[in-house]
N, C-alpha and C positions, 0 to 999 in steps of 0.2 A: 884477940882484940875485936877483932869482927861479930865474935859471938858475942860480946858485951855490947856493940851497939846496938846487934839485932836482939836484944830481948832487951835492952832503953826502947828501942824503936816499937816495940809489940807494947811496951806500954802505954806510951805515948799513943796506940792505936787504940787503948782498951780503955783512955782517961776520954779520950776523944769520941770514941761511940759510946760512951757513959753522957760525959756534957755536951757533945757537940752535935753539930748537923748531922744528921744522915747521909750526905751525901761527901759530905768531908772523911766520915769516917771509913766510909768504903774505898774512896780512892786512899787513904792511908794506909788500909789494910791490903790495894791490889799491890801498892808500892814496897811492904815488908815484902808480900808473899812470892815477888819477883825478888827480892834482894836474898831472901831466905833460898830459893830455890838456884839462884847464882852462884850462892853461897857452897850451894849441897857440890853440885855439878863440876865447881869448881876441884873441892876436896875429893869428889868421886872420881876424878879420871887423874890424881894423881900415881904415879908408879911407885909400888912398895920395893924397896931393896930387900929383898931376901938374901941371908946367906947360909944356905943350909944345900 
């Protein structure tokens, strides 16, 4: 589910540096790129159950 925001969200970033301010667009884009990288960080330090 979080992946589906974040690629709503990336869009809403790409409509918005298309039509919008410049300065709107980059604080939208620093706000995915913290939520995308929260995202990663998250998923990366969870522990795999191996059973082998």
């Amino acid at each position: 589910m979080e992946f589906t925001l974040l690629f709503l969200a990336t869009a809403i970033v790409m409509l918005a540096a298309w039509r919008g301010p410049r300065p709107l667009a980059l604080g939208l884009f620093a706000a995915v790129l913290i939520a995308c990288v929260a995202t990663y960080l998250h998923h990366a330090t969870d522990t795999l159950k191996l059973s082998f």
